[in-house]
Backbone as numpy.savetxt, mean C-alpha at the origin, in Angstrom:
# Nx Ny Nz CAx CAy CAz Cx Cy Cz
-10.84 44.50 19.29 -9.75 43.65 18.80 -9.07 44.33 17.61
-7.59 44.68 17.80 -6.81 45.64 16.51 -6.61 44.53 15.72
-6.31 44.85 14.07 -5.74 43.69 12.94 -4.81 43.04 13.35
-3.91 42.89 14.43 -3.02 42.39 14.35 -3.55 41.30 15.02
-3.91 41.17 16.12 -4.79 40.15 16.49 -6.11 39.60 15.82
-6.75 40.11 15.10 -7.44 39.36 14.09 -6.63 38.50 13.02
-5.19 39.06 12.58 -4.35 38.35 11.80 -3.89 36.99 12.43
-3.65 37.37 13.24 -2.75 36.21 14.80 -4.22 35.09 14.31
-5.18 35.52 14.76 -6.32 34.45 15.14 -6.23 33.89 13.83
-6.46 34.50 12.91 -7.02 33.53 11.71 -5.58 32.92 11.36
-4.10 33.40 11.34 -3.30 32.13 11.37 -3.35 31.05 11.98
-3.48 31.31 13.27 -3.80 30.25 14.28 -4.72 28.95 13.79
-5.77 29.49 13.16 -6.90 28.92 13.10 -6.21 28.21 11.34
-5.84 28.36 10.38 -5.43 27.81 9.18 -5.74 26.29 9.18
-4.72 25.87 9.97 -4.36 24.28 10.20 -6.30 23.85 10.18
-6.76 24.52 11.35 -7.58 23.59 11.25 -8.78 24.23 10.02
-8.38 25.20 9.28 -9.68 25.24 8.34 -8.81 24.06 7.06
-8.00 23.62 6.98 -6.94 23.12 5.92 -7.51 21.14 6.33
-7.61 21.26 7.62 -8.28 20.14 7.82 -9.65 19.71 7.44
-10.23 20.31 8.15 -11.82 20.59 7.46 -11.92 20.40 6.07
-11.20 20.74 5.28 -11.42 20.65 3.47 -10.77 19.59 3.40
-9.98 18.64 4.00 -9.39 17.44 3.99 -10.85 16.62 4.67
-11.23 16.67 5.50 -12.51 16.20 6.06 -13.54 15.85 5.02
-13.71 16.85 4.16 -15.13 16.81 3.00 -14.93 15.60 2.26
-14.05 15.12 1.56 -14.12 13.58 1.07 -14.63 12.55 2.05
-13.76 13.02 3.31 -13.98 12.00 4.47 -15.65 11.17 4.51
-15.91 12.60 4.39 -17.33 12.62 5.05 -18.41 12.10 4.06
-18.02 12.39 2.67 -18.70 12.46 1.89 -18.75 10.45 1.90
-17.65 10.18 1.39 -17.11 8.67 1.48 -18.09 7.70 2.67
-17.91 8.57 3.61 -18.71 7.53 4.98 -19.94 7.56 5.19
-20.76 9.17 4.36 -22.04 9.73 4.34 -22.98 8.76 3.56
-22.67 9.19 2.43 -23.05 8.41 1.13 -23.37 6.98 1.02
-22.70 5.88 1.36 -23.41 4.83 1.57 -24.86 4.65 2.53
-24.53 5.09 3.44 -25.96 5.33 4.61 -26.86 5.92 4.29
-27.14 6.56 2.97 -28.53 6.93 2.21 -29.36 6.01 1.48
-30.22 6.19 1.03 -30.73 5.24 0.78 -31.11 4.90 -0.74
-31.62 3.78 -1.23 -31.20 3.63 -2.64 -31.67 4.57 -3.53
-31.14 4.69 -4.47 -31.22 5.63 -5.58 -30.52 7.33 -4.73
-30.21 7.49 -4.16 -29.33 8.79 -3.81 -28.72 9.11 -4.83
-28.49 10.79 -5.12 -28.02 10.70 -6.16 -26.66 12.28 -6.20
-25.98 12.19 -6.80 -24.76 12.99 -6.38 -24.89 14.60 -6.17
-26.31 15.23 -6.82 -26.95 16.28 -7.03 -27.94 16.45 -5.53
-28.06 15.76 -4.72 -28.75 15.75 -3.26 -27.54 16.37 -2.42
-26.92 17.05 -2.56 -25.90 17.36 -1.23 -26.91 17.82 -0.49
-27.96 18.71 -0.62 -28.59 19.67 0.84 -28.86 17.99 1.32
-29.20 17.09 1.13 -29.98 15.81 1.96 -28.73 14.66 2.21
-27.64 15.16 2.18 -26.30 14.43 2.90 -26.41 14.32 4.43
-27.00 15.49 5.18 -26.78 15.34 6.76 -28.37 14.95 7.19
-28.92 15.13 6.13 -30.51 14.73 6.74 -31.16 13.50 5.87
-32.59 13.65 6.33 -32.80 12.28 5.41 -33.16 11.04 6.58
-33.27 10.19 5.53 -33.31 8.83 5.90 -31.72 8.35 5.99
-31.63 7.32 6.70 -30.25 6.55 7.03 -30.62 5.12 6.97
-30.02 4.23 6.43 -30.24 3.09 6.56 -28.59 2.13 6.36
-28.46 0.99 6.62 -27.46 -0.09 6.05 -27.71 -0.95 5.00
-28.69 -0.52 3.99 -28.95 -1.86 3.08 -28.13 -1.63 1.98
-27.34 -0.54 1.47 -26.58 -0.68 0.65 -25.39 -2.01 1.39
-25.13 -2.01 2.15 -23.82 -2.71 2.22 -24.04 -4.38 2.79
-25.62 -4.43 2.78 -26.54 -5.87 2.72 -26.28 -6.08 1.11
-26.70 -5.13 0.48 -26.80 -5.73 -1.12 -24.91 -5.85 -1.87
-24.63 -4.56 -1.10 -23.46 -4.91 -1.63 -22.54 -6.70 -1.38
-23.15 -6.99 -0.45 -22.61 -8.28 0.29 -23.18 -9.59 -0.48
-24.90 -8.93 -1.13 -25.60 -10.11 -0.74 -25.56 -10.76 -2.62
-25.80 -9.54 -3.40 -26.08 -8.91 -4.63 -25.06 -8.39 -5.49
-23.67 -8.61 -4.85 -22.64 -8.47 -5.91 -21.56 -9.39 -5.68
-20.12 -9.19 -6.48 -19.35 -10.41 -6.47 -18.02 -9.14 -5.49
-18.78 -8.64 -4.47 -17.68 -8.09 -3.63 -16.98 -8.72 -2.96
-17.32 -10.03 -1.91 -16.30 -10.78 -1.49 -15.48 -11.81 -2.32
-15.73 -12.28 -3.23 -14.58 -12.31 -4.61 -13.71 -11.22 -4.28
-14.14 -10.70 -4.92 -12.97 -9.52 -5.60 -11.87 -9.13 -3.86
-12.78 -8.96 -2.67 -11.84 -8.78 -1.33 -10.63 -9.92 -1.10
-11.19 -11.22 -1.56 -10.73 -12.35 -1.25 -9.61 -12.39 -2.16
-9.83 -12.22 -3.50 -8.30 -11.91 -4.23 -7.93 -10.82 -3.99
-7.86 -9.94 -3.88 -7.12 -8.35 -3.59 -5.97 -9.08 -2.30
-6.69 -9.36 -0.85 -6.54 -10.00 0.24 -5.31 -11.30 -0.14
-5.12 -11.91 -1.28 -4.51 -13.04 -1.84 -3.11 -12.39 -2.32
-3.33 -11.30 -3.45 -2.55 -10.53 -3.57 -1.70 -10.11 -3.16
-2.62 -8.80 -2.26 -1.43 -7.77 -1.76 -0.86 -8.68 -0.37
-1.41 -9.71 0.35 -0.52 -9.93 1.70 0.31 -10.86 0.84
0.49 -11.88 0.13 1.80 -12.38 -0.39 2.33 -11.41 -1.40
2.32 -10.49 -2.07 3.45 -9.77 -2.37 3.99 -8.92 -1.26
3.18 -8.38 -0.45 4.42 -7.78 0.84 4.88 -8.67 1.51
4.46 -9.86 2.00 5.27 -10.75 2.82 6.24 -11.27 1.83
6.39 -11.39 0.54 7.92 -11.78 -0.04 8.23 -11.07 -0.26
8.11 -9.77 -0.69 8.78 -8.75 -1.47 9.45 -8.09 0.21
9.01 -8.13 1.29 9.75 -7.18 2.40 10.54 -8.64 2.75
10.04 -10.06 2.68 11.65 -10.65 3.02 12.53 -10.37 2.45
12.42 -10.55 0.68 13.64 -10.49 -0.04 14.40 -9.54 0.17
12.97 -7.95 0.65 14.18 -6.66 0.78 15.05 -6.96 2.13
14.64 -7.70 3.00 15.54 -7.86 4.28 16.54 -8.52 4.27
16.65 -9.46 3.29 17.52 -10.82 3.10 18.78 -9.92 2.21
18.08 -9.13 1.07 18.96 -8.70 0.36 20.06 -7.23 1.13
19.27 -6.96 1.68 19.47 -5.45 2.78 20.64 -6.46 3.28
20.55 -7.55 4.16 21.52 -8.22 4.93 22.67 -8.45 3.75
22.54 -8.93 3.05 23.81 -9.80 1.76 24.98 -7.67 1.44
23.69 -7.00 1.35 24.65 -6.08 0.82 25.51 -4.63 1.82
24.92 -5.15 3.04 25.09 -4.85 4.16 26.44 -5.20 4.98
26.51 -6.60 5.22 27.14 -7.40 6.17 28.36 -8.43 5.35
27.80 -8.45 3.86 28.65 -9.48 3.13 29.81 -8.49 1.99
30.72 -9.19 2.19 31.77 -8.75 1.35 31.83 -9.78 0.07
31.48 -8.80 -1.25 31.44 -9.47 -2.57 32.04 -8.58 -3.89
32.48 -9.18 -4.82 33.11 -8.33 -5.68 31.94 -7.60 -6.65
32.27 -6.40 -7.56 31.19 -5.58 -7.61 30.26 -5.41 -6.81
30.27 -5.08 -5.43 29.18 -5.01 -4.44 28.41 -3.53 -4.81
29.76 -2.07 -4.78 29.35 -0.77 -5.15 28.57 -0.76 -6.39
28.96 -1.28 -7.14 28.53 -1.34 -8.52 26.98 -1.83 -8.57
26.96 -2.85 -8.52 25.25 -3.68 -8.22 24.75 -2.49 -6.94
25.17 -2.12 -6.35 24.31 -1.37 -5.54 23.87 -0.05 -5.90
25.06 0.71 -6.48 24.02 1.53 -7.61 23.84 1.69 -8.68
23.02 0.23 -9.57 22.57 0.05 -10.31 21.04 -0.23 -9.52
21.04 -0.60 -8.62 19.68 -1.03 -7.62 19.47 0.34 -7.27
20.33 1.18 -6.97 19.69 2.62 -6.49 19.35 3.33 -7.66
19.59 3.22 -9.11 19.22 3.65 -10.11 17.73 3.75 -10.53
18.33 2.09 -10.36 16.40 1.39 -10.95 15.45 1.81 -9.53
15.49 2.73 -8.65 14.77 3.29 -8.29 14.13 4.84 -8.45
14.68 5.12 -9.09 14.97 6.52 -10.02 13.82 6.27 -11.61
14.24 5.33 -11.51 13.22 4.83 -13.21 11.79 5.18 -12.81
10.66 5.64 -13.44 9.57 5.91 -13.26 8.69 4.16 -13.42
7.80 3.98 -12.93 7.11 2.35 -13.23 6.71 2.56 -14.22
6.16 3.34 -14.73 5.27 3.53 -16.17 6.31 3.12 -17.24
7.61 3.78 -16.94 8.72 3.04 -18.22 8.91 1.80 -18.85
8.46 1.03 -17.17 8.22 -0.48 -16.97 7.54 -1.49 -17.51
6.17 -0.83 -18.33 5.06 -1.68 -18.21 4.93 -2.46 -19.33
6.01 -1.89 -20.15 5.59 -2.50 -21.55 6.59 -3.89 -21.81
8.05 -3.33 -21.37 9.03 -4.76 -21.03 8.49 -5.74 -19.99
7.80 -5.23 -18.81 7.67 -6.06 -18.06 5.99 -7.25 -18.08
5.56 -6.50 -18.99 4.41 -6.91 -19.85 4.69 -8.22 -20.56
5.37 -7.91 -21.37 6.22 -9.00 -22.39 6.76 -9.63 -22.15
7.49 -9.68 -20.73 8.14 -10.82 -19.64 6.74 -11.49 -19.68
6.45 -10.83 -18.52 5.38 -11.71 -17.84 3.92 -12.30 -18.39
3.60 -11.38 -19.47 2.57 -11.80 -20.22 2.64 -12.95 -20.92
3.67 -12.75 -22.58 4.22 -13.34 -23.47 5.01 -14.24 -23.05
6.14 -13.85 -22.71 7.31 -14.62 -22.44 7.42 -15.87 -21.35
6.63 -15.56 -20.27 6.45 -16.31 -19.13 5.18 -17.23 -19.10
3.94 -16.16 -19.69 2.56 -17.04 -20.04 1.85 -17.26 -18.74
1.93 -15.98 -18.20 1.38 -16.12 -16.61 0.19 -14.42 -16.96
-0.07 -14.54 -18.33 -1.03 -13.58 -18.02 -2.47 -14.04 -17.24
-2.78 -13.22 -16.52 -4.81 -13.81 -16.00 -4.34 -14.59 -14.90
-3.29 -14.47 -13.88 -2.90 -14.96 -13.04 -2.49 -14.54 -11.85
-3.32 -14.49 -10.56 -2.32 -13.82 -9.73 -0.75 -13.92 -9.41
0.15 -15.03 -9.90 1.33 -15.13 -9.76 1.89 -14.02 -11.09
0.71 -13.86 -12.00 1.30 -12.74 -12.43 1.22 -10.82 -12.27
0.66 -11.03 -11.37 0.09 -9.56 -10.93 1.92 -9.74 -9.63
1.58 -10.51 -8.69 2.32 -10.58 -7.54 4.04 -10.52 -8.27
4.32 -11.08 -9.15 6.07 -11.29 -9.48 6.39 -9.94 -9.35
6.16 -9.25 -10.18 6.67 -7.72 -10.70 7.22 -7.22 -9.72
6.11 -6.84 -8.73 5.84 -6.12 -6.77 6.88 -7.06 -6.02
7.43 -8.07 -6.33 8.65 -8.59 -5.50 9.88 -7.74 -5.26
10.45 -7.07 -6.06 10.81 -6.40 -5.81 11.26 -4.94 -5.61
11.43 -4.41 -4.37 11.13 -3.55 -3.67 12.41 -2.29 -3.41
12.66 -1.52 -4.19 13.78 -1.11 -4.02 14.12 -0.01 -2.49
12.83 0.68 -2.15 12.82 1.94 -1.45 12.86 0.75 -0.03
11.97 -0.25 0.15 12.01 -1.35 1.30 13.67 -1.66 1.82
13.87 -1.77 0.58 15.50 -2.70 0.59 16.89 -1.35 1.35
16.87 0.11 0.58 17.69 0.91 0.87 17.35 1.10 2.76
15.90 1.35 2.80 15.80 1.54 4.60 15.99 0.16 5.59
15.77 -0.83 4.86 16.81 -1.78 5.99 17.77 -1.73 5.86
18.56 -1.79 4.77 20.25 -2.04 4.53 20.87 -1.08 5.71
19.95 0.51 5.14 20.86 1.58 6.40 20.89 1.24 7.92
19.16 0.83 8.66 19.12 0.18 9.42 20.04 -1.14 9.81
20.12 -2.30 8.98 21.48 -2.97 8.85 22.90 -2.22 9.02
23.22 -1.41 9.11 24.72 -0.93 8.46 24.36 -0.40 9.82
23.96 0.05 10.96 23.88 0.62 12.14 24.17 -0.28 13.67
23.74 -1.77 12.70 23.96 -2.56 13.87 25.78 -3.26 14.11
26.23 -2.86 14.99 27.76 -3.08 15.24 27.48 -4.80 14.65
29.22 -4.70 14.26 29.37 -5.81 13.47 29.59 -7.46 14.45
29.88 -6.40 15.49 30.12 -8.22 16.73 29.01 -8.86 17.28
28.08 -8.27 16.62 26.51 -9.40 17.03 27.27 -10.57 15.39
27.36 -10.11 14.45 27.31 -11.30 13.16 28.92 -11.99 13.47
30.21 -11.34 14.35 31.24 -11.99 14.16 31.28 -13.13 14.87
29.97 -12.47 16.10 30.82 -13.75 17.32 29.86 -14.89 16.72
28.45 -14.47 16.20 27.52 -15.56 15.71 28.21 -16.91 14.67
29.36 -15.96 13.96 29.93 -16.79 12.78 31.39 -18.08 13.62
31.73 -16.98 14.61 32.78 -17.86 15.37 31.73 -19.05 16.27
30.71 -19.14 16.72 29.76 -20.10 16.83 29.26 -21.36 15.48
29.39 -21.00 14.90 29.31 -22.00 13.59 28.28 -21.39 12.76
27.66 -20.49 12.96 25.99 -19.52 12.28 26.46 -19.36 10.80
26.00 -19.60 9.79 26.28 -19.17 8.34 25.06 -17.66 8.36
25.29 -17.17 7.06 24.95 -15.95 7.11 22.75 -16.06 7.33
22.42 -16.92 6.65 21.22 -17.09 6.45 20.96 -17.31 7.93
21.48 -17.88 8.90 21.22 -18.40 10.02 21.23 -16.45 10.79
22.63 -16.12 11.15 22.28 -14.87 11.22 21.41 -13.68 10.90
20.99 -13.63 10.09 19.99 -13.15 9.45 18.88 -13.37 10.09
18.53 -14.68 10.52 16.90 -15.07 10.61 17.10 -14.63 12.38
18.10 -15.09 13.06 18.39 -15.26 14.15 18.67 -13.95 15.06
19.63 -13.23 14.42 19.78 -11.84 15.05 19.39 -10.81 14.13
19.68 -10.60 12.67 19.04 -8.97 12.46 17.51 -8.82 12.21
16.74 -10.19 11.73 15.64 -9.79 11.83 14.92 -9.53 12.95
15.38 -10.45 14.11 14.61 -9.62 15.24 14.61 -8.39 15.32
16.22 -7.83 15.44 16.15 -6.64 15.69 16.23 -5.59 14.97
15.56 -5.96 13.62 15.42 -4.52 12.75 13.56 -5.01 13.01
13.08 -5.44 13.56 11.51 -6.40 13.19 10.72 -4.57 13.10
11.30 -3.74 14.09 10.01 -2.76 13.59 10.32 -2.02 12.64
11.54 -2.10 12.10 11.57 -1.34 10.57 11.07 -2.36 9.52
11.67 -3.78 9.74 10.86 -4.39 8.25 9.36 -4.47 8.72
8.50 -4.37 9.60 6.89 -4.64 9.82 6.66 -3.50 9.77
7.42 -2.24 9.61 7.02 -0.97 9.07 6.74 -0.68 7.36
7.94 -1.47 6.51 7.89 -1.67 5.49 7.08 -2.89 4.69
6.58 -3.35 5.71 5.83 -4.79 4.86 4.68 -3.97 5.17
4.19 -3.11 6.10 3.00 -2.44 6.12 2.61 -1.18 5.07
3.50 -1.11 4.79 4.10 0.03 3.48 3.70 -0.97 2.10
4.35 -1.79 2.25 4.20 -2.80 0.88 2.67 -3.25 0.55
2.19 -3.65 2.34 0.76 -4.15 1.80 -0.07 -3.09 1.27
-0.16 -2.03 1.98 -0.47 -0.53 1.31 -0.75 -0.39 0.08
0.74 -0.66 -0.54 0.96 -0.31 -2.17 0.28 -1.51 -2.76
0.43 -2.40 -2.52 -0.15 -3.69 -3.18 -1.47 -3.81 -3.04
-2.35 -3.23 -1.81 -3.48 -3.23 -2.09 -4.32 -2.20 -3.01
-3.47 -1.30 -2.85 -4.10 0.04 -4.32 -3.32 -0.36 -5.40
-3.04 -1.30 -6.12 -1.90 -1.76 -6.97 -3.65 -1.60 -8.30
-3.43 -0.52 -8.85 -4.63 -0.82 -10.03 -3.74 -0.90 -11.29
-2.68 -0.49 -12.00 -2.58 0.07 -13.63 -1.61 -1.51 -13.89
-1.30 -2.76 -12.98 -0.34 -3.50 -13.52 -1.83 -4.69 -13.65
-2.20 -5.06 -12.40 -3.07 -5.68 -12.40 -4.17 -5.22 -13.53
-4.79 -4.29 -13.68 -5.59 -3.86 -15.37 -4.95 -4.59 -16.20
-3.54 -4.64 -16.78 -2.75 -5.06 -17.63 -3.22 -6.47 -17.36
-2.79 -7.18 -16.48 -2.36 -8.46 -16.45 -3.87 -9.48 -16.71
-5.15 -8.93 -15.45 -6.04 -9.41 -15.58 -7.18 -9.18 -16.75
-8.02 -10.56 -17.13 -8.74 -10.08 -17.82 -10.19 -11.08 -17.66
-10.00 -11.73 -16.66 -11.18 -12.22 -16.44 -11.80 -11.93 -14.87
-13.16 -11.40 -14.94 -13.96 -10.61 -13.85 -13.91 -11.81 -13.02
-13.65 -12.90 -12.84 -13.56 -13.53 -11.35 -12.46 -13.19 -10.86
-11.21 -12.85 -11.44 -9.64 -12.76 -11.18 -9.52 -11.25 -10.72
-10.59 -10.51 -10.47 -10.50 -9.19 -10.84 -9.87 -8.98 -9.10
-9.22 -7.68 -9.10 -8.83 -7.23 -7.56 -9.52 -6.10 -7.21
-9.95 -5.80 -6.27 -10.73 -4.24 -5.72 -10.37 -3.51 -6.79
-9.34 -2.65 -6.61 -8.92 -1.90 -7.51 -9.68 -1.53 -9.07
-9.43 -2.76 -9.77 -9.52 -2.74 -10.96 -11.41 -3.18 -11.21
-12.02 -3.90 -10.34 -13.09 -4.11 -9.81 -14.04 -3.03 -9.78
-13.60 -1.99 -8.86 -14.52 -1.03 -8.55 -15.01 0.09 -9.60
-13.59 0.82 -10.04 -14.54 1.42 -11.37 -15.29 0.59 -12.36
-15.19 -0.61 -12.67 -15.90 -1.31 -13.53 -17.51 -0.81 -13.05
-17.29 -1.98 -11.05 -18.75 -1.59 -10.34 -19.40 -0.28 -10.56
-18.62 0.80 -10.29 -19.44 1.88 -10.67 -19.68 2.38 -11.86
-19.40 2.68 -13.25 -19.46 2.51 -14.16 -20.98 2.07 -14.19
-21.42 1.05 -13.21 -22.60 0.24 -13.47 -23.97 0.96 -13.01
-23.34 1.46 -11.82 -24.31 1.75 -10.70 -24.42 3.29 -10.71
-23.14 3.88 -10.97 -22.84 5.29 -10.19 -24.11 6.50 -10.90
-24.22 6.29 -12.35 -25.68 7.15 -12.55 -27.01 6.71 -12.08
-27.19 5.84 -11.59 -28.67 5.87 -11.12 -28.67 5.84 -9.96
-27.88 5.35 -9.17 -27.80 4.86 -7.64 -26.15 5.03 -7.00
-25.85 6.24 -6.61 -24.49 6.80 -5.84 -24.05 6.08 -5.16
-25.61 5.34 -3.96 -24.92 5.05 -2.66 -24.33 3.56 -2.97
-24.85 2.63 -3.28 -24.38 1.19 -3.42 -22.43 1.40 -4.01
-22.06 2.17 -4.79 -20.42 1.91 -5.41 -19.65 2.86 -4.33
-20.32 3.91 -3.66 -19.46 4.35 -2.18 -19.61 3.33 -1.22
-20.60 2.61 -1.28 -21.15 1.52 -0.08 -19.41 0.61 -0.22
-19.12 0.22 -1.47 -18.20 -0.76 -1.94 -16.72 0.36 -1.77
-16.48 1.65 -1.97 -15.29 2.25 -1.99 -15.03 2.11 -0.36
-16.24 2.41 0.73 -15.92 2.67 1.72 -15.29 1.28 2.26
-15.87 0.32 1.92 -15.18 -1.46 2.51 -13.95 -1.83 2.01
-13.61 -1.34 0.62 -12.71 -1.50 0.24 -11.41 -0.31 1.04
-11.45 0.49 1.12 -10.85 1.79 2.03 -10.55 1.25 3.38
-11.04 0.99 3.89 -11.66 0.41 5.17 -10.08 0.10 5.71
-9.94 -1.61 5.35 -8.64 -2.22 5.68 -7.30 -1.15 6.01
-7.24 -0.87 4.75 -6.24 0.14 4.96 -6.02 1.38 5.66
-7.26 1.92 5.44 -7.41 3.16 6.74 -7.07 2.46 8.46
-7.65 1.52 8.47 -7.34 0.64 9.61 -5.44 0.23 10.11
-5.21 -0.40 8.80 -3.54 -0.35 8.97 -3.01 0.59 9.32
-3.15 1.79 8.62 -2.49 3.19 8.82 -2.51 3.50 10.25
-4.12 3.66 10.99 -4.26 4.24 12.27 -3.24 3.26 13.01
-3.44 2.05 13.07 -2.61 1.10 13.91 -1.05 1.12 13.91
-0.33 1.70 12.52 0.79 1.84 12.71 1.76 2.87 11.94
0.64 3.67 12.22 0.90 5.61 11.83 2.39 6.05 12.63
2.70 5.75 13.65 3.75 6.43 14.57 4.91 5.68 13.35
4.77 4.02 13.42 5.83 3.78 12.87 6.41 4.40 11.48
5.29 4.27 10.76 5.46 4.94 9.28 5.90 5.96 9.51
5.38 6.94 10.12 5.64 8.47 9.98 7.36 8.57 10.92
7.54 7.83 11.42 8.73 7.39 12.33 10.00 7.08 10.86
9.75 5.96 10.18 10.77 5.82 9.06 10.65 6.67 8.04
9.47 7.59 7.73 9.66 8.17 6.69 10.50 8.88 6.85
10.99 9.63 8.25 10.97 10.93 8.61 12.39 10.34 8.85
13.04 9.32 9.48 14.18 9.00 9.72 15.01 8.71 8.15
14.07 7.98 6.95 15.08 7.82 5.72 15.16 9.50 5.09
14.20 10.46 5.30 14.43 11.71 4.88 15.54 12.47 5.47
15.90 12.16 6.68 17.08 12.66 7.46 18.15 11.77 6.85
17.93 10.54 6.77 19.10 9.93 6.24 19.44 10.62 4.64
């Protein structure tokens, strides 16, 4: 075999050594709970061998306040994506389909404030919602902020702006006001771009850790997120497997969403990047 074909092969082969080192968390993440107690992060040769068992994720169940913390996370993130992707649909429609004065203007000031970094955010929006409002230690105060959605809102509007205008004229010469239209014809038929973006939203809302830290401060109110390093913190020097036992359940959901509606995501990302 001449270099040039040894070169050929090992390009060939890249992708999947590039995977493989993407794999090692994988593995490590799904490994690690299934050892048994006291495992400890310095055992790698005894990762593929060993004993195997499920009682970390008995104790994790039985012996900590993990379904709390799932049950609010779960409270959380599905009502901030289910309002935050209506409002972006409702609003997508108003700036879409409706003729209003300063429309350009408000619209990029909305495309601005997507440009702003969140971290700029935290300290005004702190003082809203903390001080000013008095909704600190509250999930209605973790959820307000995440209402609205600017990157949600620009990929329906475009999606909106594609659909010919004589589905909303003849609806209006029928007697339909705009809200009626809306519910009636574009949400059906944008339904797999906004259930692409509410799957996007729940996403973000369920890894939502640096606002929720802020907001919460009592350990029953706590969300995965902000939850888990505490948990490990507790556990992680004496006993590895029990706080992977808890990363992997918490992971879980979402790895699950993704596989189920990977085409779509990777479908709009790839369509607002062309746009």
């Amino acid at each position: 075999m001449n270099r040039t074909n040894i070169f050929k092969k090992i390009l060939s082969n890249t992708p999947l050594l590039f995977a493989l080192l993407w794999l090692i968390p994988i593995l490590w993440l799904v490994l690690v709970p299934l050892k048994p107690r006291g495992f400890s992060a310095s055992a790698v040769d005894k990762l593929f061998t060993g004993q195997w068992t499920l009682d970390n994720f008995v104790r994790l169940l039985t012996e900590t306040h993990f379904f709390l913390w799932f049950k609010n996370n779960c409270i959380v993130a599905i009502s901030q994506a289910f309002i935050s992707t209506a409002l972006a649909s409702f609003t997508a429609y108003i700036f879409s389909q409706m003729k209003f004065r300063g429309k350009s203007f408000l619209y990029g000031l909305l495309f601005i404030s997507f440009m702003i970094p969140g971290e700029a955010m935290l300290i005004p929006l702190f003082k809203l919602v903390s001080i000013d409002m008095g909704l600190s230690n509250t999930f209605l105060g973790i959820i307000l902020p995440g209402l609205t959605n600017i990157f949600s809102f620009v990929v329906i509007k475009n999606f909106y702006d594609s659909i010919p205008k004589d589905f909303r004229e003849s609806a209006h010469i029928d007697g339909a006001g705009h809200f009626v239209v809306w519910m009636k014809i574009y949400l059906p038929m944008s339904f797999g771009v906004t259930m692409t973006m509410g799957i996007l939203n729940l996403i973000g809302a369920w890894n939502s850790f640096t606002w929720p830290l802020l907001i919460i401060n009592s350990p029953e109110k706590y969300t995965l997120p902000i939850a888990l390093p505490q948990f490990q913190g507790a556990y992680a020097a004496i006993d590895l497997a029990l706080p992977m036992a808890a990363n992997f359940l918490a992971t879980l959901p979402v790895v699950i969403f993704f596989l189920i509606f990977q085409k779509q995501i990777l479908k709009i990302q790839m369509d607002g990047g062309i746009k």
